[in-house]
C-alpha positions as CSV (number, residue, x, y, z in Angstrom):
1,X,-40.1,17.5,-7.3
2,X,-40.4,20.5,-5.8
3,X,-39.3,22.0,-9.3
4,X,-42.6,25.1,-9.3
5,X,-40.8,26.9,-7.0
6,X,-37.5,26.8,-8.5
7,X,-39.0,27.7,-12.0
8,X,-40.4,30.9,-10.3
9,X,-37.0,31.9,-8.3
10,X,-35.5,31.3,-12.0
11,X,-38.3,34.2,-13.3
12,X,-37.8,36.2,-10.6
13,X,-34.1,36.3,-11.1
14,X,-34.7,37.2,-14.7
15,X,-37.3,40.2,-13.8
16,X,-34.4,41.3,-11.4
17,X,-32.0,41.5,-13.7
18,X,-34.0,43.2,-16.8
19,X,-35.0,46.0,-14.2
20,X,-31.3,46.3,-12.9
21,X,-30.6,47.2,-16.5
22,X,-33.5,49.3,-16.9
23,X,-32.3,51.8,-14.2
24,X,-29.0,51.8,-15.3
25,X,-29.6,53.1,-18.8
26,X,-32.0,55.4,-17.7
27,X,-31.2,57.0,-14.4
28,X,-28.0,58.8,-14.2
29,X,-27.6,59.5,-10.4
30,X,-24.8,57.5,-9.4
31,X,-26.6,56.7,-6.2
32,X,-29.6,54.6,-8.3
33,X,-27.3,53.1,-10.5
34,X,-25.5,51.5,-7.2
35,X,-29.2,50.0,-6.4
36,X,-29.6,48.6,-10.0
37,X,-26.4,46.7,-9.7
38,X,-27.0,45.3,-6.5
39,X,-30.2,44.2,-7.8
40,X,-29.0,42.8,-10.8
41,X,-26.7,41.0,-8.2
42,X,-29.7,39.7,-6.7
43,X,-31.1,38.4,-9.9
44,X,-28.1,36.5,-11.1
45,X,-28.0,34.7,-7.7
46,X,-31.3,33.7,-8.7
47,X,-31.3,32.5,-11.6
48,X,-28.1,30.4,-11.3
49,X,-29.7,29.1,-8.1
50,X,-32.9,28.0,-9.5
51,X,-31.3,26.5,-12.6
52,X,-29.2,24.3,-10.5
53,X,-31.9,23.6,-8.3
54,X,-34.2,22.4,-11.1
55,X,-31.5,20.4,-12.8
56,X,-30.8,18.6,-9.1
57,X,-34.4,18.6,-8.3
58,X,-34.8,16.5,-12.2
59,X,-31.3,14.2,-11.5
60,X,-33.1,13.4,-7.7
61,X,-36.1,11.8,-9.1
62,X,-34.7,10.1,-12.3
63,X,-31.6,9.3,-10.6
64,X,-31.3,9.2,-7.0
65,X,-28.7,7.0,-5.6
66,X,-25.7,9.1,-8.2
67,X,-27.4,12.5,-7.6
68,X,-24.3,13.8,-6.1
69,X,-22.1,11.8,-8.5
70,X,-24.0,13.3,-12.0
71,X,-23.2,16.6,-10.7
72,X,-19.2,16.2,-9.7
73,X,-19.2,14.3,-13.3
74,X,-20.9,17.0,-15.4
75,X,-18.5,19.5,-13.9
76,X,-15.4,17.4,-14.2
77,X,-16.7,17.0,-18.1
78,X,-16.8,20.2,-18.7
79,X,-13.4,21.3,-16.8
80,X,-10.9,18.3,-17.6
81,X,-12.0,17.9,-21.4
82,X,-10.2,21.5,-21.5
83,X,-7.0,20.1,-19.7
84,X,-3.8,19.4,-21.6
85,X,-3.1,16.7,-23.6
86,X,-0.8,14.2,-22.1
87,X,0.9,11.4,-23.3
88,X,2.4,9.2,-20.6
89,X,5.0,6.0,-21.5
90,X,5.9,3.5,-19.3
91,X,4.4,0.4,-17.9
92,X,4.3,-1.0,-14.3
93,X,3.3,0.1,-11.1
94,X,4.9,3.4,-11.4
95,X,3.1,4.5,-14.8
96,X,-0.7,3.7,-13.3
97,X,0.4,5.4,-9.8
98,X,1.2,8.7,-11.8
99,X,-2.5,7.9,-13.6
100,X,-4.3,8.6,-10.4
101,X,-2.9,11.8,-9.9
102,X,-3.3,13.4,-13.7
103,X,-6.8,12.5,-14.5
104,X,-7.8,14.6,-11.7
105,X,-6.4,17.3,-13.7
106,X,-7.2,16.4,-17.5
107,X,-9.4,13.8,-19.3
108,X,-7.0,14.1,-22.4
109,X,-4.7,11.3,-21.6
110,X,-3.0,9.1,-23.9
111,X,-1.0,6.0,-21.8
112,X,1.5,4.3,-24.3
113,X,2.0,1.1,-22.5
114,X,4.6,-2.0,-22.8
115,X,3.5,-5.1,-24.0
116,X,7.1,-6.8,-23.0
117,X,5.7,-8.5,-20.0
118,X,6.2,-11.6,-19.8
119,X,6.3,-12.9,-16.2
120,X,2.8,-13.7,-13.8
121,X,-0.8,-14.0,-14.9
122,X,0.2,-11.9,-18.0
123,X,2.6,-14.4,-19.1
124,X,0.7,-17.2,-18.5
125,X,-2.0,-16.1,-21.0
126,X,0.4,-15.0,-23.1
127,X,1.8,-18.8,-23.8
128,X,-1.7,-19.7,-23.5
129,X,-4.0,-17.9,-26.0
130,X,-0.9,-16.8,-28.1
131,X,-1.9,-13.1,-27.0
132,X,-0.5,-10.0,-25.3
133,X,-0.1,-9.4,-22.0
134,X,-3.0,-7.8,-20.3
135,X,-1.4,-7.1,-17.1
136,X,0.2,-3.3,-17.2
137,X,-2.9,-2.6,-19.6
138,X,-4.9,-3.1,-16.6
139,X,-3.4,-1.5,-14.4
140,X,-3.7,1.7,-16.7
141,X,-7.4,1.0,-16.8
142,X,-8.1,0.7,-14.0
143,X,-6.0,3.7,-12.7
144,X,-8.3,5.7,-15.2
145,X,-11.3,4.6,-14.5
146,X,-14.2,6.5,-13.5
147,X,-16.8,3.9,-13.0
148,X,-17.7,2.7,-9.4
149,X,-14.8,1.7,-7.5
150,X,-16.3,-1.8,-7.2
151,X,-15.8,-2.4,-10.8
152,X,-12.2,-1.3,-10.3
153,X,-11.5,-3.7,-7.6
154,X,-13.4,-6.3,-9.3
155,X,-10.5,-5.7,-12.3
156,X,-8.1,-5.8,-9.7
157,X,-9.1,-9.3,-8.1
158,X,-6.7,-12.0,-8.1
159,X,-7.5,-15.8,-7.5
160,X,-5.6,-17.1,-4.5
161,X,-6.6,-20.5,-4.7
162,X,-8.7,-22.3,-7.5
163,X,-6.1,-24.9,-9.5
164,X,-5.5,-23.0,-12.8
165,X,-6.9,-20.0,-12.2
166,X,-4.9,-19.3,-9.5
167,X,-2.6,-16.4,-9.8
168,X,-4.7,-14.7,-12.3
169,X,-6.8,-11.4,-11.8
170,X,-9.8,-11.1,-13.1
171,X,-9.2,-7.7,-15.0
172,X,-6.9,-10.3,-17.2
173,X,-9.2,-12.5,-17.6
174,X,-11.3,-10.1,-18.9
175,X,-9.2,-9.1,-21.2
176,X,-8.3,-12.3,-22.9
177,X,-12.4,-13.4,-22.7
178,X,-12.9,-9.6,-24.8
179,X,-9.9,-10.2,-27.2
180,X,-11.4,-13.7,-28.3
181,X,-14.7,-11.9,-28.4
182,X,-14.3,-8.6,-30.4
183,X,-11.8,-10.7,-32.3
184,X,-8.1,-8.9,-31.6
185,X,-6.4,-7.4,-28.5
186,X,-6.8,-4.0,-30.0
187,X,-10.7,-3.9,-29.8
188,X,-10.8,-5.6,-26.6
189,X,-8.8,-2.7,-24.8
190,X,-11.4,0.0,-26.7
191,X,-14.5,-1.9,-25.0
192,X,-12.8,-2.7,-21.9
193,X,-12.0,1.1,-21.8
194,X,-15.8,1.7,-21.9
195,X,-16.8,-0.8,-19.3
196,X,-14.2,1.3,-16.8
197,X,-15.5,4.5,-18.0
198,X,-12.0,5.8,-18.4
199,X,-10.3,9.2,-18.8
200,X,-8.0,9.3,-21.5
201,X,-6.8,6.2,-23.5
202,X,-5.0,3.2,-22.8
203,X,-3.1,1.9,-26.0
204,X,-0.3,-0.3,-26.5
205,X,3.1,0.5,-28.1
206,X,2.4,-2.0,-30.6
207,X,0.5,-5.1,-31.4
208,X,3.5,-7.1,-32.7
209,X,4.2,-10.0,-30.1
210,X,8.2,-9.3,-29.1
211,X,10.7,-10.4,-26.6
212,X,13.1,-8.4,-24.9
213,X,16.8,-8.9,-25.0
214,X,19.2,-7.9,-22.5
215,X,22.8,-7.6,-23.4
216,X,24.9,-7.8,-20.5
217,X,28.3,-6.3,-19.8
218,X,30.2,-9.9,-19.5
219,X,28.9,-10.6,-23.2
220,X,25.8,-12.8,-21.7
221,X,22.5,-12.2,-23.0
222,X,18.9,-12.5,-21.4
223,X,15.9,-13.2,-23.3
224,X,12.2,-12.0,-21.6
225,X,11.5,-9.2,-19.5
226,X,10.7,-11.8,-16.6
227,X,14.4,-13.1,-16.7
228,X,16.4,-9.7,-17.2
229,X,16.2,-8.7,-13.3
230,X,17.8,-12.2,-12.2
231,X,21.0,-11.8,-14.4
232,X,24.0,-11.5,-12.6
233,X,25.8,-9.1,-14.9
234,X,24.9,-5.2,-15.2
235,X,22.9,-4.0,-18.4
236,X,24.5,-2.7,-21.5
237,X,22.2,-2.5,-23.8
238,X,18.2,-3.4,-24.4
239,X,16.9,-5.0,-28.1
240,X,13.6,-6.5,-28.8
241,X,13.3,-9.2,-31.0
242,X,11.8,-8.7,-33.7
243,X,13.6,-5.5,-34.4
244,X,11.2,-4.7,-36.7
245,X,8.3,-4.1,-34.3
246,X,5.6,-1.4,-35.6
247,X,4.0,1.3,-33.1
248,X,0.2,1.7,-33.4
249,X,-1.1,4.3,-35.4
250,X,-3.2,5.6,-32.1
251,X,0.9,6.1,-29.7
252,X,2.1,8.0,-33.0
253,X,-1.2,10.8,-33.5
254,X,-1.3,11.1,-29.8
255,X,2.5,11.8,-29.8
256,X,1.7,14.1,-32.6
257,X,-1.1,15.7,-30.9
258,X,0.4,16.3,-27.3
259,X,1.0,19.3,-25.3
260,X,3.7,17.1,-23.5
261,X,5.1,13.8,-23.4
262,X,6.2,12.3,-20.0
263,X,8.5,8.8,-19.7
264,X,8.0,7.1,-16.5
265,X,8.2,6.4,-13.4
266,X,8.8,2.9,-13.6
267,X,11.4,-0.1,-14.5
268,X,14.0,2.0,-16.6
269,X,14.9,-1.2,-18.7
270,X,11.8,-3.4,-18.7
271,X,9.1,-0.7,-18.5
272,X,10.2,2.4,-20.2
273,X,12.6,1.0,-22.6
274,X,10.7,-1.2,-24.3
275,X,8.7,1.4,-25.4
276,X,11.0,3.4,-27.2
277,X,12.5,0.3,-29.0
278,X,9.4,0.1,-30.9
279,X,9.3,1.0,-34.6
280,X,9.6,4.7,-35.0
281,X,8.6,5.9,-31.6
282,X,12.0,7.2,-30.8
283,X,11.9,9.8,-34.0
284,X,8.6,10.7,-33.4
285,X,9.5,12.0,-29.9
286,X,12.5,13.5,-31.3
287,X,10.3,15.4,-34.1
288,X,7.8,16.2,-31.5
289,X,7.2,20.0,-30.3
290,X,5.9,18.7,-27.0
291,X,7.8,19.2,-23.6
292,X,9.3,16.1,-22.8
293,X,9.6,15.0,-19.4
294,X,11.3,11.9,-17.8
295,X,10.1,10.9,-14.1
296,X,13.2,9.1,-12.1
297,X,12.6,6.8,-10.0
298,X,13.0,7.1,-6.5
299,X,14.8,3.8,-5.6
300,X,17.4,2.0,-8.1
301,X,16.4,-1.5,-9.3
302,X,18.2,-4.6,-8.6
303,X,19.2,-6.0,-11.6
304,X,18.5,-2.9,-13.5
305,X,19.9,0.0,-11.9
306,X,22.0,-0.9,-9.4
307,X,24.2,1.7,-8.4
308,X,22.5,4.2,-10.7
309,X,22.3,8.1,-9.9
310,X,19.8,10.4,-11.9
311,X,22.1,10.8,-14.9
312,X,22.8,7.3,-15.3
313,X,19.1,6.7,-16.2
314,X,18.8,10.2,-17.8
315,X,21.8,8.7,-20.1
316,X,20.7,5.0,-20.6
317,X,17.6,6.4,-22.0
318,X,20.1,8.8,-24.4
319,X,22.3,6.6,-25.6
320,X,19.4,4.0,-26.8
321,X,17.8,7.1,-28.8
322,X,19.0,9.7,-29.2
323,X,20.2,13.4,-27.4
324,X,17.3,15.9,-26.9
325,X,14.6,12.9,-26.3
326,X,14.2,14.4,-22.6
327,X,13.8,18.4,-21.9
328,X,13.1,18.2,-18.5
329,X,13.8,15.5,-15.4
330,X,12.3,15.3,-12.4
331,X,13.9,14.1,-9.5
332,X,13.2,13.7,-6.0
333,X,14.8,15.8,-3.0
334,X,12.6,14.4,0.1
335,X,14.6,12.1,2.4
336,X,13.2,8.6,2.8
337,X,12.4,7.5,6.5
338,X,15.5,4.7,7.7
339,X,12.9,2.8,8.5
340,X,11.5,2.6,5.2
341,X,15.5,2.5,4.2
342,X,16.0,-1.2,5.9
343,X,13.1,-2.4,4.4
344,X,14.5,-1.8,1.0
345,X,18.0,-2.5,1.6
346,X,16.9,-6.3,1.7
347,X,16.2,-6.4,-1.8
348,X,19.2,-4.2,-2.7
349,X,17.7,-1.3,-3.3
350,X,18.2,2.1,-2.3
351,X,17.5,6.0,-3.4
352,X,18.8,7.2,-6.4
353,X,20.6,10.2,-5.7
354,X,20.0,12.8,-7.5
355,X,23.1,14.7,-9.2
356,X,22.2,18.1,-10.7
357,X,25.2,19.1,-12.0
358,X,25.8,16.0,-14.1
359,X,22.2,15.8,-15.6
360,X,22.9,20.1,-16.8
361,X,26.0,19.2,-18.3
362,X,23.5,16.3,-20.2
363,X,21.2,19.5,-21.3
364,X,18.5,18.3,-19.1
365,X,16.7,21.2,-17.2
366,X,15.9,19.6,-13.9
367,X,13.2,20.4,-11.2
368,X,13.7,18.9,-7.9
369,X,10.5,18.4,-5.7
370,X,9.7,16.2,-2.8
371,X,7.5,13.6,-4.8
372,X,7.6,10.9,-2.8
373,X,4.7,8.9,-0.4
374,X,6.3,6.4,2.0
375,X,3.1,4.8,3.6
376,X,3.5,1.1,2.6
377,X,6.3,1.2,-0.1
378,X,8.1,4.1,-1.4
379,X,6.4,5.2,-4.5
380,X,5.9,8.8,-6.4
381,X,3.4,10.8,-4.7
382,X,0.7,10.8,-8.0
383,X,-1.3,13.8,-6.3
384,X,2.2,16.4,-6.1
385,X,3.9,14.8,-9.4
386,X,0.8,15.4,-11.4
387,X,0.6,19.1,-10.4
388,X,4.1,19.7,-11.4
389,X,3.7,18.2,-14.6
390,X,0.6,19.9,-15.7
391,X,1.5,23.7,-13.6
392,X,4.8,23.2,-16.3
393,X,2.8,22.2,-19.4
394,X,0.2,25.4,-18.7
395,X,3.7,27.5,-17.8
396,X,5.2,26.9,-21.3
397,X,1.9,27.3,-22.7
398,X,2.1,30.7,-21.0
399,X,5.3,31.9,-22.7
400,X,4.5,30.4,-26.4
401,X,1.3,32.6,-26.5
């Protein structure tokens, strides 16, 4: 292993360094005491070299093809378990992009997900095992997941042919096979967690199977979070039914617990919202002394936000809660390429523009960054969103202490 020589260079360092200090307690000429630093210098160098060549010289022979990844895992250990804790709310696409970027920053990660879903795979097994839905559970998983990136895209895998298992991904499946094992959908999340090697926590909002109810501004009403995008008639106000849906105990102590709280980016009515319906959530983020930050999205949602600016979701969000829920919104400044602009304009769809002056006269403080990554869709850049979230956590950390 080559380790002899490394043990000696450890020795050395330590000789070096016990002479260094020698000299400087006894000598007095300024000249000598130069030499004893530099070679106490010298025997630090040392001895951190040979310590980390014995431990890599070990991690070669006992583990040889994840020599390199042991090493970038030790350090992230010991650096992200010190990051701030997080709790993230949403559901979607948009909540497991932002993932990616924070848990390159912090392993304390609480993701307070929807289980509203309805529609796809996730609905299917929700008629057929009388379960949750697995799919934005997933996602979350998978965007945390530290394990090989196989296993991740193994999670990911959807059946494109195959009779009744078409449609389905197997990260689903896995999910509804570990519920009926472990016995409830709670447990199965826990052990899927560990099979993905995650950082953080993936928990639902609750464990009470509930629809949700979209009242519409001609009087209509939708029922599923499937259906709500088809109606015709704008959005006036979100329910779910039951009303009397409980939050797991894991959302409220990690509410409790966080440094900051952030809503979003995702479907403002059938991602976000859902969430805050849910048993007491709303008056624990009220209560909470974490920074609270909502994410808009970039581009409005047809049959959920059409036509809406910043404020407008900044406000929808207020008006089914309660004023102060949201400190801080982010918005984005960057244009979006017309390119990109015709693509979306198809599906009715276009930027949300982002009023400043309305969301301050809301009490919202507002930071406006170019967040936004344009290479197949347009979607929140996870990588620059995440460092503006945690640089404002550690900010207002800064001024507290």
């Amino acid at each position: 292993m080559w380790v002899k020589r490394w043990i000696l260079l450890t020795v050395f360092g330590i000789i070096m360094i016990s002479m260094g200090f020698v000299v400087m307690l006894l000598e007095q000429n300024p000249k000598s005491k130069l030499y004893a630093t530099i070679i106490i210098m010298i025997g630090i160098v040392s001895v951190v070299t040979g310590i980390k060549r014995i431990i890599k010289s070990f991690v070669a022979v006992f583990l040889p093809e994840h020599e390199d990844q042991l090493v970038d895992k030790l350090y992230q250990k010991r650096v992200l378990e010190k990051g701030p804790r997080i709790v993230v709310i949403g559901g979607g696409t948009g909540l497991s992009t932002m993932l990616h970027g924070l848990k390159e920053y912090t392993s304390n990660i609480t993701a307070i997900v929807t289980v509203a879903d309805d529609g796809g795979s996730s609905g299917r097994l929700r008629k057929d095992f009388d379960m949750l839905p697995p799919g934005d559970i997933r996602n979350c998983l998978v965007a945390l997941a530290d394990a090989e990136p196989l296993m991740g895209k193994l999670f990911q895998f959807r059946f494109e042919e195959g009779g009744d298992l078409k449609g389905h991904s197997f990260g689903n499946l896995f999910i509804a096979a570990m519920t009926r094992v472990a016995g409830n959908f709670d447990t199965a999340i826990k052990e899927s967690s560990k099979v993905l090697a995650i950082r953080g926590r993936v928990v639902p909002a609750t464990l009470d199977k509930a629809a949700l109810v979209a009242e519409h501004i001609d009087g209509t009403e939708t029922v599923g979070e499937s259906n709500i995008p088809n109606a015709a008639s704008p959005i006036r106000r979100i329910t779910l039914r039951p009303a009397e849906c409980t939050a797991t105990n894991e959302a409220i102590d990690a509410i409790r617990k966080a440094d900051a709280v952030v809503l979003g980016p995702g479907s403002l009515y059938t991602s976000i919202m859902p969430n805050l319906l849910v048993g007491t959530m709303a008056k624990e983020l009220l209560a909470s002394k974490a920074v609270k930050v909502y994410v808009c999205n970039v581009m409005t949602q047809k049959g959920e936000t059409g036509g809406y600016k910043a404020s407008d979701h900044v406000r929808a969000i207020i008006n089914h809660t309660a004023s102060g829920i949201i400190n801080y919104c982010i918005v984005n400044t960057a244009r979006i390429h017309k390119d990109m602009l015709k693509k979306y304009e198809g599906e009715d769809s276009y930027p949300v523009a982002a009023d400043i002056e309305n969301l301050k006269k809301l009490k919202i403080k507002v930071i406006e960054a170019h967040i936004v990554s344009t290479k197949d869709y347009v979607r929140h850049d996870s990588v620059t969103l995440a460092k503006i979230i945690v640089d404002l956590v550690l900010s207002l950390k800064k001024v507290k202490n």
